[in-house]
C-alpha positions in Angstrom: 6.8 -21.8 13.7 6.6 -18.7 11.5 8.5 -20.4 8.6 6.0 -23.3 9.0 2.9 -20.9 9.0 3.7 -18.9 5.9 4.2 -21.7 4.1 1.0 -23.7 4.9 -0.5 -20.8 3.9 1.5 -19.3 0.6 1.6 -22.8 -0.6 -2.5 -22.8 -0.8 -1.9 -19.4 -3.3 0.4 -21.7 -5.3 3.9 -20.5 -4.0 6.5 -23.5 -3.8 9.5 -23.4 -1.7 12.7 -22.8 -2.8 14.8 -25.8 -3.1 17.6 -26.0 -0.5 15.9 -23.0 1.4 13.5 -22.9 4.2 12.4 -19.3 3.8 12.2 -18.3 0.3 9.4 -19.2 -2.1 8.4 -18.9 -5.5 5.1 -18.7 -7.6 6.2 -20.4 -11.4 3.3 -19.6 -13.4 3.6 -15.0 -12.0 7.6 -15.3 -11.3 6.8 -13.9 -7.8 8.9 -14.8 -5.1 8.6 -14.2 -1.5 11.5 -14.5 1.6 9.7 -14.9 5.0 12.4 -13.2 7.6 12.7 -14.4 11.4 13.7 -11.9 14.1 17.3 -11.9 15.4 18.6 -13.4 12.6 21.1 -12.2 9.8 20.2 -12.4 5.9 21.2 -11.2 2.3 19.0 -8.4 2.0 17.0 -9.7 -1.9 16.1 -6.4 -3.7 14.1 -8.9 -6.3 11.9 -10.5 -3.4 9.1 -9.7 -1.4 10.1 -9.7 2.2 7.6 -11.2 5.1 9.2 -9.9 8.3 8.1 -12.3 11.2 6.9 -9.4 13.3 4.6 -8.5 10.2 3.1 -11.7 9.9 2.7 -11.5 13.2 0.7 -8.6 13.6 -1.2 -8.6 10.3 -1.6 -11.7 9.4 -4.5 -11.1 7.3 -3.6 -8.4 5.3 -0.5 -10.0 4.5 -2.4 -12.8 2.5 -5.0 -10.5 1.1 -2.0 -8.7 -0.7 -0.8 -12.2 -1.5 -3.8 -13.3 -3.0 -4.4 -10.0 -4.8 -0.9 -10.8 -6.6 -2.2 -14.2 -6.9 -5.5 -14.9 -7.7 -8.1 -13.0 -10.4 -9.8 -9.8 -9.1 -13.5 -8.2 -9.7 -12.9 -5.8 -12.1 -14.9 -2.5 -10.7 -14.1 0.4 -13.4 -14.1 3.8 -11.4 -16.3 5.6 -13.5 -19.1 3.7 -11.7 -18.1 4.5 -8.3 -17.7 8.4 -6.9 -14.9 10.0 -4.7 -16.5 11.7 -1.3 -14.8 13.0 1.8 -15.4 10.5 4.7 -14.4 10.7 8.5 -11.4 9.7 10.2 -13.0 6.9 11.7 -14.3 5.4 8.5 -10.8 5.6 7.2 -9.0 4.1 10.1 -12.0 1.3 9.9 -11.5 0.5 6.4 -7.0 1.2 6.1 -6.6 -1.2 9.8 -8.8 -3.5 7.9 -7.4 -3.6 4.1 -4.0 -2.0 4.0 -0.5 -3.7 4.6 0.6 -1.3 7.4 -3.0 0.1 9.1 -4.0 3.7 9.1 -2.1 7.0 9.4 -3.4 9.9 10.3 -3.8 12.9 7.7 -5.1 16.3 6.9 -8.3 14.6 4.6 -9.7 11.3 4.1 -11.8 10.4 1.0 -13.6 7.1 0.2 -14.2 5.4 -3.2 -18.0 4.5 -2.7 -20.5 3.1 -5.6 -23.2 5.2 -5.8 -27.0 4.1 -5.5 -27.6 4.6 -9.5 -24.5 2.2 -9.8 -25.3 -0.6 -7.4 -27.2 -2.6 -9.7 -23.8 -4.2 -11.0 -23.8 -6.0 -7.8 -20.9 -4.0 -6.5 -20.3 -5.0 -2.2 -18.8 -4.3 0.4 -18.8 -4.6 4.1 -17.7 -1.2 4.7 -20.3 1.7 3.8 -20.5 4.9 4.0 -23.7 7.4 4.2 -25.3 3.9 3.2 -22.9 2.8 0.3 -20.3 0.3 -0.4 -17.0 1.5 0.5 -14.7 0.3 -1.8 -11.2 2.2 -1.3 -10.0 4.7 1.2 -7.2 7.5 0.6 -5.5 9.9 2.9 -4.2 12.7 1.9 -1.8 15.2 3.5 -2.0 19.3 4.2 -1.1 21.1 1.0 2.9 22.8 1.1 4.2 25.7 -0.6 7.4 24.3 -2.4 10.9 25.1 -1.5 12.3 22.5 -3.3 14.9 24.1 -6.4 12.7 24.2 -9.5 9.8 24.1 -7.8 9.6 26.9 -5.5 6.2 28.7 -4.6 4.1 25.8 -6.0 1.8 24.0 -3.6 2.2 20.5 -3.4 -0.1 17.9 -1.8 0.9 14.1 -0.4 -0.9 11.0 -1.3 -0.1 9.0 2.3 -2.3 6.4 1.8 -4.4 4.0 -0.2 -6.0 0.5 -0.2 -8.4 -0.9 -2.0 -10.7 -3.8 -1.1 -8.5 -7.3 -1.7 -11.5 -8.8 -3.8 -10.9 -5.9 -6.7 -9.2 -4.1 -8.9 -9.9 -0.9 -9.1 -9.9 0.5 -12.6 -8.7 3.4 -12.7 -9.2 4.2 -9.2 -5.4 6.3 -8.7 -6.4 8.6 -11.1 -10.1 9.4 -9.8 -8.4 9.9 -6.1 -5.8 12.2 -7.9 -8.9 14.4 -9.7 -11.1 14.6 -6.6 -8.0 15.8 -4.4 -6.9 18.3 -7.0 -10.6 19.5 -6.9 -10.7 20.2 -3.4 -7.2 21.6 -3.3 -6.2 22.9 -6.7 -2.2 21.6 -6.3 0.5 21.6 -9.0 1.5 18.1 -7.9 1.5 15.3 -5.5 4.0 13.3 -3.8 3.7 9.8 -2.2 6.6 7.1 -1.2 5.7 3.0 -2.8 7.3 1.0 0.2 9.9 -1.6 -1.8 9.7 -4.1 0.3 6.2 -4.9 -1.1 5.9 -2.6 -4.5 7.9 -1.6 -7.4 5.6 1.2 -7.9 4.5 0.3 -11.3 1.0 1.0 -11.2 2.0 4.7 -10.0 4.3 5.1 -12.7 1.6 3.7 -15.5 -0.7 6.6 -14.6 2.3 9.4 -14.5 4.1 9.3 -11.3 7.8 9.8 -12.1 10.8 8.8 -9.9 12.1 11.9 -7.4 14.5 9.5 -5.2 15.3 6.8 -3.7 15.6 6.4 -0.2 17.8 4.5 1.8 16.3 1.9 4.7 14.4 2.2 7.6 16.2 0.8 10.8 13.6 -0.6 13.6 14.0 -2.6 16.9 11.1 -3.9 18.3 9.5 -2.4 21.6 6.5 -4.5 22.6 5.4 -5.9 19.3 5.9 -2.7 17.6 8.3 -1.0 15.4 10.3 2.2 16.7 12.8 3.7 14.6 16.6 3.9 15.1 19.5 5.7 13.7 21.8 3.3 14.1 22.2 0.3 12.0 23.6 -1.9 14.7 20.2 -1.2 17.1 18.5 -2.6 14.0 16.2 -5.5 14.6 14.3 -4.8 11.7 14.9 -3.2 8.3 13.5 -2.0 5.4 14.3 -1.7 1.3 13.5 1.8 1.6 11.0 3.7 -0.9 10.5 5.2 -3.8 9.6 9.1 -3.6 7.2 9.7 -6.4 5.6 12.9 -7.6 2.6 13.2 -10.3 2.4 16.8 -11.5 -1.1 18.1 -12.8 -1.6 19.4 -16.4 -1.7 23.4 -16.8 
C-alpha cells in the first residue's frame, strides 16, 4: 500500500521506477533517485538515494511531496533583499515549520520569520502565513548562544541554526545568508553551527554560502512507539534508521 502510494504520486513529478525494483525510483532528466522503505523489513542502506521511510510518509505526507516537487519542478524566484528578517513568536513558527518543513517544529531560544515588507508587496509576493499583517515566507530557529570549549575555539560564543523552511512554491535567493546577518545582529557570535540531515540533503546550498564540514555523524537508531520515533542505543532495537548528518559551522568575518 505504501509502495503503491509513493509511486502514484512521485510518478506525477516525473520519477520512474527502477526496473526490477518495487521501491526505488529515479527522475532521468535531474538524476534524482528516491528508495521508499517499509517498516520491519531489511535493506542495503543507499548513501546516493533519498530515503522515504514508510512511517514518514505516513505522518507527513505532504511535506514529503512539497520537498519532492521543490527538487522537481521550477520555483518563484523571491531575491531576499526584497523581503526583511523579524523576530516572530513561537506559535507563528511552530504554524509555519509543522506546515513547510520535512520533520515539524522544534523548540528554540529565538524564532525569526522572512516576511516581504509592505513597500515590497507590489511584486505580488504571497503567502498564507503572515505575520503583523505580512506574508510570511520562511521561518528559522535558532538556538541559545554557547561559550566554546571546543580545542581551537575556546571562549568564543557560538550560536546554532536548528531550523529552516522555506515556502515549497520558492526559492529563496539568498535567504541563508539574510537569516545568518539578522541572527549575528541580535547576537554578535563568532560562528554558527547547524546539522543537514543526509537522508534528504547533501548540504550543498550550506556549503555554497560558507558552511564548512566539522563531522560526520554516525546514524540515528529509532523504534516506533505509537506512530512516533523514540531513540535507541542499540542497533538491534532499531526499527528505524537514519544516514546521520553533516555538522556544519559558518564562522563570521572579523
Amino acid at each position: 500500500m505504501f509502495l503503491e502510494d509513493l509511486n502514484q504520486n512521485v510518478s506525477l513529478l516525473g520519477f520512474r521506477r527502477v526496473i526490477d525494483t518495487s521501491d526505488r525510483w529515479r527522475h532521468d532528466d535531474l538524476a534524482i533517485e528516491i528508495q521508499g522503505i517499509c517498516m520491519g523489513e531489511d535493506y542495503l542502506q543507499d548513501q546516493k538515494g533519498i530515503q522515504i521511510w514508510e512511517d514518514v510518509w505516513q505522518t507527513r505526507k505532504a511535506q514529503v511531496i512539497h520537498f519532492l516537487t521543490a527538487l522537481t519542478k521550477p520555483l518563484k524566484s523571491v531575491f531576499a533583499r526584497d523581503t526583511r528578517i523579524v523576530p516572530i513568536s513561537a506559535e507563528a513558527a511552530r504554524h509555519f515549520l509543522d506546515a513547510n518543513h520535512l520533520m515539524g517544529f522544534s523548540k528554540g531560544a529565538l524564532y525569526v520569520g522572512c516576511v516581504v515588507p509592505p513597500h515590497r508587496q507590489f511584486r505580488g509576493i504571497g503567502s498564507e502565513f503572515s505575520w503583523e499583517g505580512n506574508p510570511l515566507v520562511a521561518v528559522a530557529v535558532f538556538g541559545k548562544p554557547l561559550v566554546m570549549k571546543e580545542a581551537g575555539l575556546e571562549g568564543e560564543l557560538s550560536g546554532e541554526l536548528i531550523k529552516l523552511a522555506t515556502l515549497p512554491s520558492i526559492r529563496l535567493v539568498g535567504g541563508i545568508t539574510k537569516f545568518l546577518d539578522a541572527y549575528h545582529a541580535i547576537h554578535p557570535v563568532q560562528n554558527v553551527m547547524t546539522y543537514i540531515d543526509l537522508d534528504w540533503n547533501s548540504g550543498k546550498g550550506f556549503l555554497s554560502i560558507g558552511f564548512k564540514v566539522i563531522e560526520q555523524t554516525p546514524p540515528l537508531f529509532f523504534k516506533l512507539v505509537d506512530g512516533k520515533r523514540i531513540a535507541v542505543t542499540q542497533n538491534q532495537d532499531a526499527e528505524v534508521w537514519t544516514k546521520g548528518n553533516l555538522k556544519l559551522r559558518y564562522y563570521y568575518a572579523n
